[in-house]
TILUMBA-357127 format. One line per field, with one value per atom (N, C-alpha, C): residue number from 0; residue in one letter; x, y, z. Coordinates in steps of 0.2 Angstrom, whole numbers, plus 2048, in hexadecimal, padded with zeros to 3 digits. Layout:
N
num: [NUM; ...]
residu: [A; ...]
x: [X; ...]
y: [Y; ...]
z: [Z; ...]
END
This chain:
189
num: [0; 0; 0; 1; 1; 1; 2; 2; 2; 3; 3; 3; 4; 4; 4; 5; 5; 5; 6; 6; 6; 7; 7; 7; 8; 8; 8; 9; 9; 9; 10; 10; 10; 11; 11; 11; 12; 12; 12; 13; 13; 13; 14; 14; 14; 15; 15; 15; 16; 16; 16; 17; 17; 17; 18; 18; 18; 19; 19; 19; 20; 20; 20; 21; 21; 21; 22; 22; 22; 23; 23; 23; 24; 24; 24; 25; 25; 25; 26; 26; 26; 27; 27; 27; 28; 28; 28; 29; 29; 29; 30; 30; 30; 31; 31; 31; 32; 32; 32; 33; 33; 33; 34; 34; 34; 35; 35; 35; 36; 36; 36; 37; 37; 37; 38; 38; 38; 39; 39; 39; 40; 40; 40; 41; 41; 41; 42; 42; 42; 43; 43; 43; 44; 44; 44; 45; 45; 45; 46; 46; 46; 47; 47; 47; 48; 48; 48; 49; 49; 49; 50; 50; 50; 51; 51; 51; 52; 52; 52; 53; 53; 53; 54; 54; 54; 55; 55; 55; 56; 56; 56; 57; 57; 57; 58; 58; 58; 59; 59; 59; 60; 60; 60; 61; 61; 61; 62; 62; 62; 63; 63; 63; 64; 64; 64; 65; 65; 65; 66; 66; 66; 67; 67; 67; 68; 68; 68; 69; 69; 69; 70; 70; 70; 71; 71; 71; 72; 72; 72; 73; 73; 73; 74; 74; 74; 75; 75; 75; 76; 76; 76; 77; 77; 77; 78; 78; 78; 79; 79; 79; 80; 80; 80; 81; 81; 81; 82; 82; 82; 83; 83; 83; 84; 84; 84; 85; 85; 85; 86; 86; 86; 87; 87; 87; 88; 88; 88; 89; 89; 89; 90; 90; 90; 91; 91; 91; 92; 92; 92; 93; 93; 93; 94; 94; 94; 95; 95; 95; 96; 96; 96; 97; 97; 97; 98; 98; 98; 99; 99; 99; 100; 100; 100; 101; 101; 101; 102; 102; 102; 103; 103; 103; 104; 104; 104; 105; 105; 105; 106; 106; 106; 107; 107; 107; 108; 108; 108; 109; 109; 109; 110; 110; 110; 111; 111; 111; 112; 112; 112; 113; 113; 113; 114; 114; 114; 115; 115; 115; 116; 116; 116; 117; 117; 117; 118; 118; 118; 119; 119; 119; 120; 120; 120; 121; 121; 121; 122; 122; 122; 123; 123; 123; 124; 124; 124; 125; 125; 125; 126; 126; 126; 127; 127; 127; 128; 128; 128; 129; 129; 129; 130; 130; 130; 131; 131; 131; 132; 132; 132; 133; 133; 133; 134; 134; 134; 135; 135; 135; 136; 136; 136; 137; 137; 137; 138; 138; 138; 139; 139; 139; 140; 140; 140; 141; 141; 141; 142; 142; 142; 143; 143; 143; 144; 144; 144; 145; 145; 145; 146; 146; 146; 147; 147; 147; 148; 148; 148; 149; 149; 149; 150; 150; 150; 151; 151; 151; 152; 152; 152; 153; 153; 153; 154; 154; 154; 155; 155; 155; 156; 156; 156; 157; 157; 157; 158; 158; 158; 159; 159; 159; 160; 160; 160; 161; 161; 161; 162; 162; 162; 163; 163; 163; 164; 164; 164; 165; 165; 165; 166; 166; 166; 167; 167; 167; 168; 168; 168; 169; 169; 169; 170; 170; 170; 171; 171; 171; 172; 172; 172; 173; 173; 173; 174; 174; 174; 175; 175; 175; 176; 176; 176; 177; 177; 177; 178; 178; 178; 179; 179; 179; 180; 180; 180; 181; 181; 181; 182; 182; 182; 183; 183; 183; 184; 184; 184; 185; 185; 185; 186; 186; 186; 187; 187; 187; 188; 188; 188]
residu: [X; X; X; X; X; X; X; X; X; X; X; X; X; X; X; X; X; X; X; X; X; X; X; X; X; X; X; X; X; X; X; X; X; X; X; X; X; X; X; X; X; X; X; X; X; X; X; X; X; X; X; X; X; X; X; X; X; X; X; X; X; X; X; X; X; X; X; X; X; X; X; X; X; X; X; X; X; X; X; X; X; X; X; X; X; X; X; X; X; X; X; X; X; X; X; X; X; X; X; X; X; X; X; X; X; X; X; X; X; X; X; X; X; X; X; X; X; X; X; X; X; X; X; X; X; X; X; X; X; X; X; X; X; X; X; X; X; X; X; X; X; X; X; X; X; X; X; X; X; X; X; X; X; X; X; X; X; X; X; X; X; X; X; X; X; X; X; X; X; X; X; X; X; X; X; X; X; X; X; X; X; X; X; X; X; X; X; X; X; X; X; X; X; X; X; X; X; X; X; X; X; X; X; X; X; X; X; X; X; X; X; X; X; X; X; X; X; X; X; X; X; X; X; X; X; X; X; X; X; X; X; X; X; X; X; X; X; X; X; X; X; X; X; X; X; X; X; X; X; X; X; X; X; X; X; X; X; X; X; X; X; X; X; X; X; X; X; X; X; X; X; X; X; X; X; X; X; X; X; X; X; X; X; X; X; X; X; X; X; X; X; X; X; X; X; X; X; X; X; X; X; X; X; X; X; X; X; X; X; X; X; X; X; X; X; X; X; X; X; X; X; X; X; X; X; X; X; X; X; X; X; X; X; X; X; X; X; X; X; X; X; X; X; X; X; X; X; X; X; X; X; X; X; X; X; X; X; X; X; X; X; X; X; X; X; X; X; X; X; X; X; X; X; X; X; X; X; X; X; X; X; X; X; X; X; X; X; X; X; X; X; X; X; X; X; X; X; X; X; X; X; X; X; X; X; X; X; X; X; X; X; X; X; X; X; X; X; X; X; X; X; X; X; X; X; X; X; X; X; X; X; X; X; X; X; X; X; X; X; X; X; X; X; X; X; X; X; X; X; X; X; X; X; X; X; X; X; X; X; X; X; X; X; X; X; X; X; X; X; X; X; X; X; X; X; X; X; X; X; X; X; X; X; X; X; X; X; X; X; X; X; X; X; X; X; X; X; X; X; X; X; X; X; X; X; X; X; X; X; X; X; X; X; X; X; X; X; X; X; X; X; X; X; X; X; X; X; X; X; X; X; X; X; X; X; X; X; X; X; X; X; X; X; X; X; X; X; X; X; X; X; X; X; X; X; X; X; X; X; X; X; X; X; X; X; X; X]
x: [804; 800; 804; 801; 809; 805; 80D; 80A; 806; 804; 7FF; 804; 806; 80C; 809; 802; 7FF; 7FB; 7F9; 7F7; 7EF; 7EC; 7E3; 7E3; 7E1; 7DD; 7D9; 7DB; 7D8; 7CD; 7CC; 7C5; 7C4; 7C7; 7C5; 7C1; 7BD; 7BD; 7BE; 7C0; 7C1; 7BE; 7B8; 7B6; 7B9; 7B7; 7BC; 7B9; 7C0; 7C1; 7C5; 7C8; 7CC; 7D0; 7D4; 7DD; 7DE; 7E3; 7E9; 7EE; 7F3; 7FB; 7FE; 803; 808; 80B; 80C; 80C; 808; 800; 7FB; 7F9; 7F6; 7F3; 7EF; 7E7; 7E1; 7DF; 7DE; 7DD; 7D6; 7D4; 7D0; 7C8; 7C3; 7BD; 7BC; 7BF; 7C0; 7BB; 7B9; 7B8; 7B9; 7BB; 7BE; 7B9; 7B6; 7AF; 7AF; 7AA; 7AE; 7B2; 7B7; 7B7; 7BD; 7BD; 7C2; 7C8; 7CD; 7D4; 7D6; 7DA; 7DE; 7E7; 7EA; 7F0; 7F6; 7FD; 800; 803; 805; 807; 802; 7FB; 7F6; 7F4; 7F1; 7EE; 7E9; 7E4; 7DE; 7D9; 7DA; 7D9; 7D4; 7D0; 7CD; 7C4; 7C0; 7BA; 7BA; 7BE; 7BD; 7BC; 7B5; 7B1; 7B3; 7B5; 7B7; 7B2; 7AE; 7A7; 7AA; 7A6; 7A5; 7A8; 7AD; 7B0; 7B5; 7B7; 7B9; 7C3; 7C3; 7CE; 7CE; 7D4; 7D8; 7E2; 7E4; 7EA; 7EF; 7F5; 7FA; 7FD; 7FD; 801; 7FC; 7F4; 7EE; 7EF; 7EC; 7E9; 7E3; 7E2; 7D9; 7D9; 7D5; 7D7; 7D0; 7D0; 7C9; 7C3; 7BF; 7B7; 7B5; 7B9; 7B8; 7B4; 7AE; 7AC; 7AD; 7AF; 7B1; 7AC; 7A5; 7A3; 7A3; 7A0; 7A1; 79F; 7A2; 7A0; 7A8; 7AB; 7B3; 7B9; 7BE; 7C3; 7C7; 7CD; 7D2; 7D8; 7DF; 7E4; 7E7; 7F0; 7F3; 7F5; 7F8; 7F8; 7F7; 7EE; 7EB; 7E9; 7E6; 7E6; 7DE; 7DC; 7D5; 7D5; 7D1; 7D1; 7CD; 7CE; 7CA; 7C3; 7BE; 7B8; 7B5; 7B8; 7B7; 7B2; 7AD; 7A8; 7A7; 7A4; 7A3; 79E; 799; 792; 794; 78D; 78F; 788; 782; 77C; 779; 777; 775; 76F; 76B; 764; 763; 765; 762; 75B; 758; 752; 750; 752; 750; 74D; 745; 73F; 742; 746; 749; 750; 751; 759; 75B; 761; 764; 768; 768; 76A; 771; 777; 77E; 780; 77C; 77D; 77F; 784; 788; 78C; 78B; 78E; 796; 79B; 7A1; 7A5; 7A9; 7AD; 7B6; 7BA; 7C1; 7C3; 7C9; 7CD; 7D6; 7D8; 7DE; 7E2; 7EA; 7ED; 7F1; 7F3; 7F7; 7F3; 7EB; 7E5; 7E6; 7E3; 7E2; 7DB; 7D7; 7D0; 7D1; 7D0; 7CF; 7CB; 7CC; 7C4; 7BE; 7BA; 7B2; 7AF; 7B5; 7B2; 7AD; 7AA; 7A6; 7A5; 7A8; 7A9; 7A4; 79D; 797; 798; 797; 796; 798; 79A; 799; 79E; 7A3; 7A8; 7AF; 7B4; 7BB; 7C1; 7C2; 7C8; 7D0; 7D2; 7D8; 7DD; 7E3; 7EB; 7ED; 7EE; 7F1; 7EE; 7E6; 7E1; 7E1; 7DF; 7DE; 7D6; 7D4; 7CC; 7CD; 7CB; 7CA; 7C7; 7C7; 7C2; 7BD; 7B8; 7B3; 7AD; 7B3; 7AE; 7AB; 7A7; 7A3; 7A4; 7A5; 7A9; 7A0; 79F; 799; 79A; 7A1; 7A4; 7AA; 7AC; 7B4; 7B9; 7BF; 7C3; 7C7; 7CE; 7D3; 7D9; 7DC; 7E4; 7E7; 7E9; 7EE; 7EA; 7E2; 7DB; 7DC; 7DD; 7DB; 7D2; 7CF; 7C9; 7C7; 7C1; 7BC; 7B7; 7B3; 7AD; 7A9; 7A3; 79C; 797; 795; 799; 7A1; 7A4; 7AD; 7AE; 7B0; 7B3; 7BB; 7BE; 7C5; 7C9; 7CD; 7CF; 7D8; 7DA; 7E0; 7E6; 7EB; 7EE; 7F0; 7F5; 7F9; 7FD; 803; 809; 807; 80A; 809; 80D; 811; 812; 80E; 80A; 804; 803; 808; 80A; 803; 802; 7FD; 803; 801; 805; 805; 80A; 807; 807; 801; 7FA; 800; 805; 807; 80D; 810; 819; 815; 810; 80F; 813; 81A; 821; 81F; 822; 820; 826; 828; 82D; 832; 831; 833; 834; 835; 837; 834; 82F; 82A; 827; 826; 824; 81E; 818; 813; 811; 80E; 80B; 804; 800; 7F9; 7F9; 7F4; 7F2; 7ED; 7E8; 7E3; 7DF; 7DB; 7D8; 7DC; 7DF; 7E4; 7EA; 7ED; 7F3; 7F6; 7FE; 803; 809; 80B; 814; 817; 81D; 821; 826; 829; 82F; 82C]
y: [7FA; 800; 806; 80C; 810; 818; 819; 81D; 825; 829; 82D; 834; 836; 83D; 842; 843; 846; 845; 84B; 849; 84C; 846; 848; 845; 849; 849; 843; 83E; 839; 83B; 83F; 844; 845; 847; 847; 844; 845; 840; 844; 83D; 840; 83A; 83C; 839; 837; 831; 82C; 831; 833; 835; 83D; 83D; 842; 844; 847; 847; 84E; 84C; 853; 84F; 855; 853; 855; 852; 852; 858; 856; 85B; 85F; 85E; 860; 85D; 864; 860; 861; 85C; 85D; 85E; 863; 862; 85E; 85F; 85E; 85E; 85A; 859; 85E; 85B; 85E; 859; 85E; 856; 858; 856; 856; 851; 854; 853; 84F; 84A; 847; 84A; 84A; 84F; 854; 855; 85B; 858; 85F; 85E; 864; 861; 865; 866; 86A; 86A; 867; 869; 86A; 86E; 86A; 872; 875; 871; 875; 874; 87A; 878; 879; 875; 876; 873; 879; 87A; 877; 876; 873; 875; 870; 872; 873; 873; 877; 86F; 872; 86E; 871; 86C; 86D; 869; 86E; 86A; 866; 862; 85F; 862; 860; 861; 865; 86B; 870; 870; 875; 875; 87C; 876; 87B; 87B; 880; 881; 87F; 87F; 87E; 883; 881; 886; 88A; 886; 88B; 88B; 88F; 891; 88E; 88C; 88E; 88C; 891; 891; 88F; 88E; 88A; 88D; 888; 88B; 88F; 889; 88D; 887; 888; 884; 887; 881; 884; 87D; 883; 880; 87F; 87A; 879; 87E; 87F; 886; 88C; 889; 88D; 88C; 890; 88D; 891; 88E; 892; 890; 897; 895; 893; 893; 893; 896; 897; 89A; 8A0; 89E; 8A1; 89F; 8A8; 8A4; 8A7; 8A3; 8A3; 8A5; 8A9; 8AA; 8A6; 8A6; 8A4; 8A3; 8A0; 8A1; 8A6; 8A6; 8A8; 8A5; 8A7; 8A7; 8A6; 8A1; 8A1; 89F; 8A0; 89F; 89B; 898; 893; 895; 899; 899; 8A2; 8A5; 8AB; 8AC; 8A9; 8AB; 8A2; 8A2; 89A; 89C; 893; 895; 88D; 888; 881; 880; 882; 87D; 87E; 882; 882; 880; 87B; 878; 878; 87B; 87C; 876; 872; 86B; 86C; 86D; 86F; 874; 877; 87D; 884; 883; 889; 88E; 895; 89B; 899; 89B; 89B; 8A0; 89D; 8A1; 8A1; 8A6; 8A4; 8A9; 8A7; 8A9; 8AA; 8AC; 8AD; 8AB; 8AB; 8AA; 8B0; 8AD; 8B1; 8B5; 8B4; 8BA; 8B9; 8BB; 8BC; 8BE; 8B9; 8BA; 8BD; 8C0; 8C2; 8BD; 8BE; 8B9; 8BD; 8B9; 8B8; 8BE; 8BD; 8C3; 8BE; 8C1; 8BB; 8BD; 8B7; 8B8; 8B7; 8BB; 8B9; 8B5; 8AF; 8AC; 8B0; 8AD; 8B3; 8B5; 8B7; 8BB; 8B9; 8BE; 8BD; 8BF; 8BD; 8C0; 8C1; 8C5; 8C7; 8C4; 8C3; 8C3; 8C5; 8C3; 8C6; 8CB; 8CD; 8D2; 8CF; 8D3; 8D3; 8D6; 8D0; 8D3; 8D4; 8D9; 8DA; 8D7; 8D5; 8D1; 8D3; 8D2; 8D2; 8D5; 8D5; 8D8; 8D4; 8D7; 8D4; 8D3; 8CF; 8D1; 8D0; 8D3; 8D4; 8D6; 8D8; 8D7; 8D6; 8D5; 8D1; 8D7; 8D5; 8D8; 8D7; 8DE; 8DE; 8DA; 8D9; 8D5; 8DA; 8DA; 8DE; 8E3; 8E4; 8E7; 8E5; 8EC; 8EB; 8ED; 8E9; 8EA; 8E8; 8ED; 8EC; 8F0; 8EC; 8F0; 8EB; 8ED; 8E9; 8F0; 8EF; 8EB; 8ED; 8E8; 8E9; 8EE; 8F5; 8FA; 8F9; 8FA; 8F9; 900; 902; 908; 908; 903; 903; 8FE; 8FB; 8F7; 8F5; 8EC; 8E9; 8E6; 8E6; 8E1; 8D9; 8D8; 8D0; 8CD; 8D2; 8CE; 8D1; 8D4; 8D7; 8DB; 8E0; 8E6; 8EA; 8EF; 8F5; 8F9; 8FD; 8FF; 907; 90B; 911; 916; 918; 91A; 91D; 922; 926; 925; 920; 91B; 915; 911; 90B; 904; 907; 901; 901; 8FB; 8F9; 8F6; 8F7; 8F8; 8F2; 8EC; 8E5; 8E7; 8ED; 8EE; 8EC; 8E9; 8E8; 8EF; 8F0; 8F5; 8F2; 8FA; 8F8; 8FE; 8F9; 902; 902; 907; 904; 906; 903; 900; 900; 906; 90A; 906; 906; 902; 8FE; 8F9; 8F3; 8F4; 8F2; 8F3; 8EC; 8EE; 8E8; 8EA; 8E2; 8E2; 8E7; 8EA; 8EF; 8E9; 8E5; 8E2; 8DA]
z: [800; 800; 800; 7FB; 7FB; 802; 803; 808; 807; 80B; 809; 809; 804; 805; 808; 80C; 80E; 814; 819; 81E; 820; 822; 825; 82B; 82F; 835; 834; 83B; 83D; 83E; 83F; 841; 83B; 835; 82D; 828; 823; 81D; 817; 814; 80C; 809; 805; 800; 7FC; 7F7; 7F0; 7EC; 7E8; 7E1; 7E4; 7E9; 7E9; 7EA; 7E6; 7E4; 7EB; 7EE; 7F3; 7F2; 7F2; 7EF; 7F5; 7F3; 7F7; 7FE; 805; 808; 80D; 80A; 80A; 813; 816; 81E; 820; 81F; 820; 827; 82D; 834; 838; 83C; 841; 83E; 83B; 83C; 835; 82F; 827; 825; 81D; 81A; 812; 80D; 805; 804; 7FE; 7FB; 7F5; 7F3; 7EB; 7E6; 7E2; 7DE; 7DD; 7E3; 7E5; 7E3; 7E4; 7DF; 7E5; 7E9; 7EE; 7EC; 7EB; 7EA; 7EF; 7EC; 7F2; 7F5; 7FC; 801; 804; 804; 805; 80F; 813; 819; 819; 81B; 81D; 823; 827; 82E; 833; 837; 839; 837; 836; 835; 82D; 82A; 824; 81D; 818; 817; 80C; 80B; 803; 800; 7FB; 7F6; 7F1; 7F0; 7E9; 7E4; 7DF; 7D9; 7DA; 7E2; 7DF; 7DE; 7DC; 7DC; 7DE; 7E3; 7E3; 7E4; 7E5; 7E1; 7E6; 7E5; 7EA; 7ED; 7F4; 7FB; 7FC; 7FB; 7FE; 807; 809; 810; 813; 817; 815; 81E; 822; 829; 82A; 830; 835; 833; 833; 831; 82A; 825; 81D; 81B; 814; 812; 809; 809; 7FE; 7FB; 7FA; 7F4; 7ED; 7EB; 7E3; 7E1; 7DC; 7D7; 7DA; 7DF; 7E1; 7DF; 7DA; 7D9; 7DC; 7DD; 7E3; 7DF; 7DE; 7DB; 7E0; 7DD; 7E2; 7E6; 7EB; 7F2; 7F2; 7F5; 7F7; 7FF; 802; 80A; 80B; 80C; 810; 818; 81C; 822; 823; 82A; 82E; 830; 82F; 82D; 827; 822; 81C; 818; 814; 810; 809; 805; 7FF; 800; 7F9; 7F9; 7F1; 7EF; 7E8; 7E4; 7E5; 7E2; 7E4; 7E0; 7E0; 7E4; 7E2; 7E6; 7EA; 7EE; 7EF; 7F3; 7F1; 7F7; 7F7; 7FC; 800; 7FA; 7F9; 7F5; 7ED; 7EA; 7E4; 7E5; 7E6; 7E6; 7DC; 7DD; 7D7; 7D3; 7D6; 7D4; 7D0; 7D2; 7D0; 7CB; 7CC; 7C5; 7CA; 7C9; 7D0; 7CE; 7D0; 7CE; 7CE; 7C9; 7C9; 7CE; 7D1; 7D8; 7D5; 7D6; 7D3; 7D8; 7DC; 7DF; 7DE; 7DB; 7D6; 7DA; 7D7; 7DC; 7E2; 7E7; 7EC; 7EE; 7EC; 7F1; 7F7; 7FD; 804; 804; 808; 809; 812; 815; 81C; 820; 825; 82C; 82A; 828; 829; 825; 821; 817; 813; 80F; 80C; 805; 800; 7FA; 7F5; 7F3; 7F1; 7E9; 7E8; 7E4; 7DB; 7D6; 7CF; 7D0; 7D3; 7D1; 7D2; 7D1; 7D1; 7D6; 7D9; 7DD; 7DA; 7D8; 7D3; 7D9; 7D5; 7D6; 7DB; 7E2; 7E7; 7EA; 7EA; 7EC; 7F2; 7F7; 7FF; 802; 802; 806; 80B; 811; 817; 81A; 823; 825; 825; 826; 825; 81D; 81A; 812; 80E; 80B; 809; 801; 800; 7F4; 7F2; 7ED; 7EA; 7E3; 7E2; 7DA; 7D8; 7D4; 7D0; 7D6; 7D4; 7D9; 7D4; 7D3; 7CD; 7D3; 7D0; 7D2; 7D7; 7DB; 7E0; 7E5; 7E3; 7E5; 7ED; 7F1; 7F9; 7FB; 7FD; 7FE; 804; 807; 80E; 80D; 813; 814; 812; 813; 80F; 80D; 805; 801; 802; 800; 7FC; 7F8; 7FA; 7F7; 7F7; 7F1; 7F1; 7F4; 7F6; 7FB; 7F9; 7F5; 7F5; 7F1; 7F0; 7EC; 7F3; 7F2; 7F6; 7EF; 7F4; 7F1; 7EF; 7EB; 7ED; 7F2; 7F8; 7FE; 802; 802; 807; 807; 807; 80A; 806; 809; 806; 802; 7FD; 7F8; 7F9; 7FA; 7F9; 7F2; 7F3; 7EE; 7E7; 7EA; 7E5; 7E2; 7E5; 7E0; 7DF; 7E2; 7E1; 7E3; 7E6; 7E9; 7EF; 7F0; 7F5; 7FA; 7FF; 807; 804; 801; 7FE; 7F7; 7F4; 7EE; 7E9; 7E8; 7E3; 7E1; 7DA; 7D7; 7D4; 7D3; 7CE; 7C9; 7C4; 7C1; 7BF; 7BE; 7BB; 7B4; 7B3; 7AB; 7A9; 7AA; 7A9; 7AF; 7B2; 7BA; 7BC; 7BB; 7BC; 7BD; 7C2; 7C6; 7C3; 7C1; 7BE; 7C2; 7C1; 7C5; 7C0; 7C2; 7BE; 7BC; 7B7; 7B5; 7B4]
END
């Protein structure tokens, strides 16, 4: 029997037909749903409930009390806070169940989602964009985009190492340069 390059929590389940690579550490009271494509390098924290089909990407985050449904894709290394929020259907209502037909969600890579922000279904979260805890996204989000509030107002760039970027050189403390490009902010080089 060959060994498992990976580690899940004794309190866990993972349903048959689901690939996690290498590295990867499922914690305490999880469960990875048929389908799913977990990468490597990945953590995923206790409580935390992966849906049916979804992917995601290597050296993700994903911290306690996250559920990633189907209809979610995650690139890679992205970090999910803690009790963070994805929705998978626009208008749900119990007596009209949608029967798998579910809004697309993309999370690009190197974003940061905040604790207990919530990413409403339909839309996109750009390159290394930083939601604030508790915001609320309600529309696409451009790459490198710092957002909060409810709704999610943008209020500023961040680096792709986190840092918030100031407004009028765009460089940032780590030497990373940016310029924009008519709304859209690009690495310089």
């Amino acid at each position: 029997m060959e060994e498992k390059k990976y580690m899940v929590h004794e309190s866990s389940y993972v349903d048959d037909d689901v690939e996690i690579g290498e590295g990867t550490k499922i914690w305490h009271f999880s469960h990875v749903q048929k389908g799913a494509r977990i990468g490597r390098n990945c953590s995923l924290g206790q409580n935390v409930n992966i849906g049916n089909n979804v992917h995601i990407g290597n050296g993700v985050r994903i911290q306690n009390n996250v559920s990633v449904y189907e209809g979610v894709e995650i690139e890679d290394n992205v970090f999910c806070g803690p009790s963070c929020v994805f929705t998978n259907v626009t208008t749900p209502r119990a007596h009209f169940p949608v029967h798998g037909i579910y809004a697309k969600t993309l999370i690009k890579e190197g974003a940061s989602l905040g604790a207990n922000c919530t990413i409403v279904c339909g839309h996109t979260v750009g390159k290394s964009a930083l939601i604030g805890s508790g915001a609320v996204v309600a529309k696409d989000v451009k790459d490198y985009a710092l957002m909060v509030g409810v709704p999610a107002k943008q209020i500023g760039w961040v680096c792709e190492c986190g840092k918030r970027l100031d407004d009028s050189t765009l460089k940032c403390e780590c030497g990373r340069e940016y310029i924009l490009q008519g709304e859209n902010l690009m690495k310089k080089g």
